[in-house]
C-alpha positions as CSV (number, residue, x, y, z in Angstrom):
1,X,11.1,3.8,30.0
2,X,11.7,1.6,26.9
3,X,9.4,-0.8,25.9
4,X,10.6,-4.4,24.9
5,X,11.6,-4.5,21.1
6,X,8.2,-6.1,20.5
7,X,6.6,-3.7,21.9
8,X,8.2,-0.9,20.5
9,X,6.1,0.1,17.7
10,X,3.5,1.6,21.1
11,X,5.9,4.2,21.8
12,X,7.2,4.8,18.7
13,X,3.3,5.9,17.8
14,X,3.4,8.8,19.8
15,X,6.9,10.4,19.1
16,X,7.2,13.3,17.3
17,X,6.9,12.5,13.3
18,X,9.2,14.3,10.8
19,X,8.4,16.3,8.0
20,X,9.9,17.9,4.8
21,X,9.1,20.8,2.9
22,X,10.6,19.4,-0.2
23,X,8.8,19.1,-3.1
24,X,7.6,16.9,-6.1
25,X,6.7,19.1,-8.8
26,X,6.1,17.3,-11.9
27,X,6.8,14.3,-10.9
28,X,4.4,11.2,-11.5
29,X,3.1,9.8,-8.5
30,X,0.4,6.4,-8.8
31,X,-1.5,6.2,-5.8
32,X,-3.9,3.3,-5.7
33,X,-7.1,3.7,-3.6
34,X,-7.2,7.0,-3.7
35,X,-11.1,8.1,-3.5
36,X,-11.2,7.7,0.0
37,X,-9.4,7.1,3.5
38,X,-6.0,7.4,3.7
39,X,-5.3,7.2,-0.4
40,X,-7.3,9.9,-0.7
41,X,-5.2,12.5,2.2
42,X,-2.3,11.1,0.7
43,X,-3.3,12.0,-3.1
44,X,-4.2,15.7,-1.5
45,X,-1.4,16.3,0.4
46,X,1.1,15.0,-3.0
47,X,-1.2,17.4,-5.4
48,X,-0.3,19.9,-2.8
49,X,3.0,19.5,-3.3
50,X,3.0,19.9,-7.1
51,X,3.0,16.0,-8.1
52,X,1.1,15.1,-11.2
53,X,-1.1,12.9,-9.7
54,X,-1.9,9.1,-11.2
55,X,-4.8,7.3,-9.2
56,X,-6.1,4.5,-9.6
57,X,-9.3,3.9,-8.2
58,X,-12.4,1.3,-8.5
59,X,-15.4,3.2,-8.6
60,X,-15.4,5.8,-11.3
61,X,-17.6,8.4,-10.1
62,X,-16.4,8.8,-6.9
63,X,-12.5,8.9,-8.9
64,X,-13.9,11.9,-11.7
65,X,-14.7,13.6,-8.5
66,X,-11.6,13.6,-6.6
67,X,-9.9,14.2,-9.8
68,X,-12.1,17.7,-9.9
69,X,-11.8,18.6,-6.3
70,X,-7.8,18.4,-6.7
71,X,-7.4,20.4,-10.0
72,X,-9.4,22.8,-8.5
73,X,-7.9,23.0,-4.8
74,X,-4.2,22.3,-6.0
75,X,-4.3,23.6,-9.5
76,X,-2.3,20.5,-10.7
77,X,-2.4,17.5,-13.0
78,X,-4.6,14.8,-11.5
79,X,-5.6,11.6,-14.0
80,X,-6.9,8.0,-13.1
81,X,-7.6,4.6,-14.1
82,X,-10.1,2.3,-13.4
83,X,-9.3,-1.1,-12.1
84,X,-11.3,-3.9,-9.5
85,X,-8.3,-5.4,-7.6
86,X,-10.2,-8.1,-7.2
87,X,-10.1,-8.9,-10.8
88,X,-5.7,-9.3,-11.5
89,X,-6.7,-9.2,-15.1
90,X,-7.8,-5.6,-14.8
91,X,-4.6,-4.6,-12.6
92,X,-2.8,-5.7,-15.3
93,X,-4.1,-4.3,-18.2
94,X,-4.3,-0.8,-16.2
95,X,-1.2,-1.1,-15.4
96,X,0.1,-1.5,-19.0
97,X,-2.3,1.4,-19.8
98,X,-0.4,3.5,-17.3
99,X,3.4,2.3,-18.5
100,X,2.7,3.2,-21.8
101,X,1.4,6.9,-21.1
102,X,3.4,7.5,-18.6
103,X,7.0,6.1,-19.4
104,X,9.0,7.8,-16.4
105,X,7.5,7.1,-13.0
106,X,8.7,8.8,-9.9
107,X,6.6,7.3,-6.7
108,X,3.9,4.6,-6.4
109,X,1.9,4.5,-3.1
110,X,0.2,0.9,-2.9
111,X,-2.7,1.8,-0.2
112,X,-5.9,-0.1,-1.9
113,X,-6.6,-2.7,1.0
114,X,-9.5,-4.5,2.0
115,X,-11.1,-5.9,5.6
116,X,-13.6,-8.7,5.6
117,X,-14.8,-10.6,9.2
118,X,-15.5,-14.0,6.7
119,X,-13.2,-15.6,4.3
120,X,-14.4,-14.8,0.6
121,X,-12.7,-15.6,-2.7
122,X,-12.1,-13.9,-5.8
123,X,-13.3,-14.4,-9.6
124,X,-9.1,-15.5,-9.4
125,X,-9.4,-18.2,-7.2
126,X,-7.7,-16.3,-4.1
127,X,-8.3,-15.1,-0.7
128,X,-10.1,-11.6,-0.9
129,X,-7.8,-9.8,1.1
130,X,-4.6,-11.6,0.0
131,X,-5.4,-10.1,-3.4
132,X,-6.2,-7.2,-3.4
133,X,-3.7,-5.9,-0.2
134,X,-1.1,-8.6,-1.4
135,X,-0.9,-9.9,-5.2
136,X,-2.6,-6.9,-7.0
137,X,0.0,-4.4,-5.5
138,X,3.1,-7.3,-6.6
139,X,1.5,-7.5,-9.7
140,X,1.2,-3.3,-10.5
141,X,4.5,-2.7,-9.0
142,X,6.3,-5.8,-11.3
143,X,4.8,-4.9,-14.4
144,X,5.6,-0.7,-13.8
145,X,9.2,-1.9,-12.8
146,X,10.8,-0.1,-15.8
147,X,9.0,3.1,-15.8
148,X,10.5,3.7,-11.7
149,X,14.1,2.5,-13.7
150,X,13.5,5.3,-16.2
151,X,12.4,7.8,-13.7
152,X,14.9,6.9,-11.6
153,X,15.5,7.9,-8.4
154,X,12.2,6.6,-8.4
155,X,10.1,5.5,-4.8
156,X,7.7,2.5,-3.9
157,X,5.8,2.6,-0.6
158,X,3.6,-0.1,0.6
159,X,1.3,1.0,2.7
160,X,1.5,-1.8,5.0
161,X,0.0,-2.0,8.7
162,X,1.0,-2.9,12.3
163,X,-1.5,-5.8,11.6
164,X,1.2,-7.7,10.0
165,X,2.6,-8.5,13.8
166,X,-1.6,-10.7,14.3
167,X,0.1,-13.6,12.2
168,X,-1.7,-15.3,10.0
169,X,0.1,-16.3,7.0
170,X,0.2,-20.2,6.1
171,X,1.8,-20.8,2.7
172,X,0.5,-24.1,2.6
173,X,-3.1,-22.4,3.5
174,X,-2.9,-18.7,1.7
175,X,-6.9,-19.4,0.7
176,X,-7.7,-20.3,4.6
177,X,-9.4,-23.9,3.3
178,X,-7.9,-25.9,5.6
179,X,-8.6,-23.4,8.9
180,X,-11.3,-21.5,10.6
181,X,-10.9,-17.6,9.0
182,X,-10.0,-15.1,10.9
183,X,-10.7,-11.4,10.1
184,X,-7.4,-9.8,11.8
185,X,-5.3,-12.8,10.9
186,X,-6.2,-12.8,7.4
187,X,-5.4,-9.3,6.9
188,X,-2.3,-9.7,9.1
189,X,-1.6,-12.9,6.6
190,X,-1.4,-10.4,3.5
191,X,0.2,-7.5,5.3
192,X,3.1,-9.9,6.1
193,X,3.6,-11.4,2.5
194,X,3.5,-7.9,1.2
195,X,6.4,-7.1,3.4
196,X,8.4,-10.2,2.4
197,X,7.6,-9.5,-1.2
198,X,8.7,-5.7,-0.5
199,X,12.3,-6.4,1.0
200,X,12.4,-8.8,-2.1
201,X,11.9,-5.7,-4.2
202,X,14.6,-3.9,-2.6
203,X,17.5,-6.5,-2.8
204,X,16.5,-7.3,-6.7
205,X,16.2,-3.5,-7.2
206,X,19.9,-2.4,-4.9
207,X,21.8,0.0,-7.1
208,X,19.0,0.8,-9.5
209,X,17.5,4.1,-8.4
210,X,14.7,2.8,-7.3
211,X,13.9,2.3,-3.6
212,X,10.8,0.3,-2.0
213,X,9.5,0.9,1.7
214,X,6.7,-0.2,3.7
215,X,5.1,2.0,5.9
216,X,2.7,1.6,8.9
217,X,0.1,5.0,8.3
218,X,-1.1,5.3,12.2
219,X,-4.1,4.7,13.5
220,X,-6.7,7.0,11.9
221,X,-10.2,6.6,10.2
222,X,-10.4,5.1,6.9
223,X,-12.8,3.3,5.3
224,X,-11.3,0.0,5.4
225,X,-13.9,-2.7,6.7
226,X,-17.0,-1.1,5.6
227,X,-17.6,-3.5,3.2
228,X,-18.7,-5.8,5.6
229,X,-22.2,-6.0,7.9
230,X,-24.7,-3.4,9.2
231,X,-23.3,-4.3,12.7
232,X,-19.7,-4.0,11.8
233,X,-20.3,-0.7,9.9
234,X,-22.1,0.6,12.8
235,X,-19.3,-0.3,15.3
236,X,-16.5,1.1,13.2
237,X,-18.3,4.4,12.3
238,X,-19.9,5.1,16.0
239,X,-17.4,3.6,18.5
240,X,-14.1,2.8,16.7
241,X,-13.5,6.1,14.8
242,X,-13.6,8.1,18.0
243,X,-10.0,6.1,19.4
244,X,-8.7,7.0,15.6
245,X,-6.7,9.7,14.7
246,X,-7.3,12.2,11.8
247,X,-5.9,10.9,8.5
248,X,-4.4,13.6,7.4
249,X,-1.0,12.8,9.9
250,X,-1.0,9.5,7.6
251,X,-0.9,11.7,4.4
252,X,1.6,13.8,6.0
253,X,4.0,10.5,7.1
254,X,3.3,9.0,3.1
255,X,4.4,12.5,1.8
256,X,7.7,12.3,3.7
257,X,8.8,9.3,3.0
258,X,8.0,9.7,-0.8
259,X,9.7,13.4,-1.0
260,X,12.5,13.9,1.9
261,X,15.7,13.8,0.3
262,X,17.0,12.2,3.6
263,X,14.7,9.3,2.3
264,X,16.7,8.6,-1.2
265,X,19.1,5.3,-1.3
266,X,16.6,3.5,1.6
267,X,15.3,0.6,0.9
268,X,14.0,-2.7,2.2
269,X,12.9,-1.2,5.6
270,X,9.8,-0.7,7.3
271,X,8.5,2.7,8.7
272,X,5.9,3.6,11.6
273,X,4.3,6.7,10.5
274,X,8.0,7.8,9.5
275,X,9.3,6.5,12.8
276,X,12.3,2.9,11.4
277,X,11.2,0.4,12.6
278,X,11.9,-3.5,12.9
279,X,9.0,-5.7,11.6
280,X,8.0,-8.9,13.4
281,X,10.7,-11.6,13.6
282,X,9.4,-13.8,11.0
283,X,9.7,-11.0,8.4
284,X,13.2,-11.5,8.3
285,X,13.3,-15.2,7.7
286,X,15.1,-15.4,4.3
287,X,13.2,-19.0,3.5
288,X,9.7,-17.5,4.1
289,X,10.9,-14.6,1.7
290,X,11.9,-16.5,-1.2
291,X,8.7,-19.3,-0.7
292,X,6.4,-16.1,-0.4
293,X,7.6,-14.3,-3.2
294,X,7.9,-17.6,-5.5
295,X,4.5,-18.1,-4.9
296,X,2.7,-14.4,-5.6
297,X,5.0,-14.8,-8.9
298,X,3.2,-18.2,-9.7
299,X,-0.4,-16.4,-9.1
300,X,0.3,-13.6,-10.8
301,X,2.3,-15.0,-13.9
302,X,-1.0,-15.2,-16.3
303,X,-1.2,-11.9,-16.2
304,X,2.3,-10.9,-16.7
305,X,2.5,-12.1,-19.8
306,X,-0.7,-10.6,-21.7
C-alpha cells in the first residue's frame, strides 16, 4: 500500500538503498564535522574510496586523531582545519585557508549540526542552531564557490534531516525572541532554510558543473544533542540509540550520492538516504526562497568580504 505523499518519506526509509562501486581517487572532498557521528562514517567510507580527505572539524585533538586512524586504515591523504561554527568569523577565514591550498574542489559534505532543548545565541548575535546547521554551511559553500567551478563536475551535499517537515521557521523570528523555543522546531527552522538556500544554489549554479543536493542520512546514532543536559544525554545514549540504525548506511547513502556517475547533472533535489524525494510543501514556495536566502546573505556578508 502507498502511503499519502506526506507520508512518504516512512516507506521510502525501509526500501532497498542503492550503491556504487565507483570511485573518487584523488579527488578533494571537505567534510565538515567529521570527528564523530555520521561526518566521521562518511569521511571513512570517502577515504576508503581513494578521496583526499579535507575535514574540518572543531576540536583539534579528536581531528589529529581521525586524521591518523584514516591514513593508517585507508592509506590516503587525510588533512583538516579548525573552525567553531559558532563563531562565522572562523568559517570564513578556514574557508579561505582551504580555497587557497586547495584551488580545485570536487565534493563538499556540510554535516556539522547541532541540537539544543533551550534557545541559545551565538558570539554573532544568532540562533545556535540556525548558525551553525544553517549560515555557517551558506557561508563555507559561498565563499569555496570557485574552487567546485574549477574542479568542475564538482558536488555539494547538505546533509539535511527529515526534521525539516517539524516546521519552525519564522523569518520575522529566525532568533525565537518573540516565541517560546522549541527544540525540534528550531532545528526543523534551520533544516528548512538550508534547503531553501540549497535549491537557490542549484538554480544560480545550472550549467556550471557543479551540482548541490540535500540529503536526509536515516535514522542512526550520532552525537547530535549531547551537548545538552545529564538527563537528555542519558535518554539519547540508553533508550533512543537502541531504535537507531548503525551509521555506517548513512556513510554508505552520502558516498553514493557524492560518487555515482548516475548522480552527475542533479541538482536542486532532496534525497532520503538515496531514496528522491519531495520536501515539505513550503520548501517549494519561490517567495520564502528568495526572503530566506536574502537574509543568510545579509548575516553572513561581514564575513564575505574579509
Amino acid at each position: 500500500m502507498k502511503l499519502p505523499e506526506e507520508l512518504q518519506f516512512i516507506q521510502n526509509s525501509m526500501l532497498s538503498q542503492k550503491s556504487t562501486t565507483s570511485r573518487l581517487d584523488g579527488k578533494i572532498c571537505v567534510v565538515t564535522g567529521a570527528t564523530s557521528g555520521i561526518g566521521n562514517v562518511a569521511s571513512q567510507r570517502l577515504a576508503e574510496g581513494g578521496a583526499h580527505l579535507v575535514m574540518v572539524c572543531r576540536n583539534e585533538a579528536k581531528a589529529c586523531k581521525v586524521q591518523h586512524e584514516l591514513m593508517d586504515q585507508f592509506g590516503g591523504k587525510a588533512d583538516f582545519f579548525i573552525a567553531d561554527f559558532n563563531r562565522l568569523s572562523e568559517v570564513s577565514r578556514t574557508a579561505r585557508e582551504i580555497a587557497e591550498k586547495y584551488p580545485k574542489i570536487h565534493v563538499l559534505i556540510n554535516n556539522a549540526g547541532l541540537f539544543n532543548k533551550r534557545r541559545r545565541l551565538t558570539p554573532d548575535g544568532n540562533e545556535e542552531v540556525f548558525q551553525v546547521i544553517h549560515l555557517a554551511s551558506f557561508l563555507l559553500t559561498k565563499i569555496l564557490l570557485p574552487n567546485f567551478q574549477a574542479g568542475a563536475p564538482s558536488r555539494v551535499i547538505d546533509i539535511n534531516s527529515e526534521a525539516h517537515r517539524f516546521g519552525g521557521l519564522n523569518i520575522h523570528d529566525l532568533n525565537w525572541a518573540k516565541r517560546p523555543y522549541i527544540g525540534l522546531r528550531g532545528y526543523g527552522a534551520a533544516k528548512i532554510a538550508q534547503l531553501l538556500t540549497m535549491q537557490e544554489f542549484a538554480r544560480i549554479l545550472e550549467g556550471s558543473g557543479v551540482t548541490v543536493n540535500a540529503m536526509h542520512p536515516g535514522a542512526v546514532r550520532s552525537a547530535i544533542g549531547m551537548n545538552n543536559g545529564i538527563l537528555y544525554r542519558l535518554y539519547n545514549r540508553y533508550i533512543l540509540s537502541i531504535f537507531l540504525k548503525d551509521p555506517s548506511i548513512a556513510g554508505n547513502a552520502i558516498y553514493y550520492l557524492a560518487a555515482a556517475p548516475e548522480m552527475e547533472g542533479i541538482s536542486g533535489r532532496f534525497f532520503n538516504q538515496t531514496i528522491e524525494e519531495k520536501p515539505a510543501p513550503y520548501i517549494i514556495k519561490s517567495e520564502i526562497r528568495r526572503s530566506i536566502w536574502a537574509i543568510s546573505e545579509q548575516r553572513t556578508a561581514p564575513y564575505l568580504e574579509e
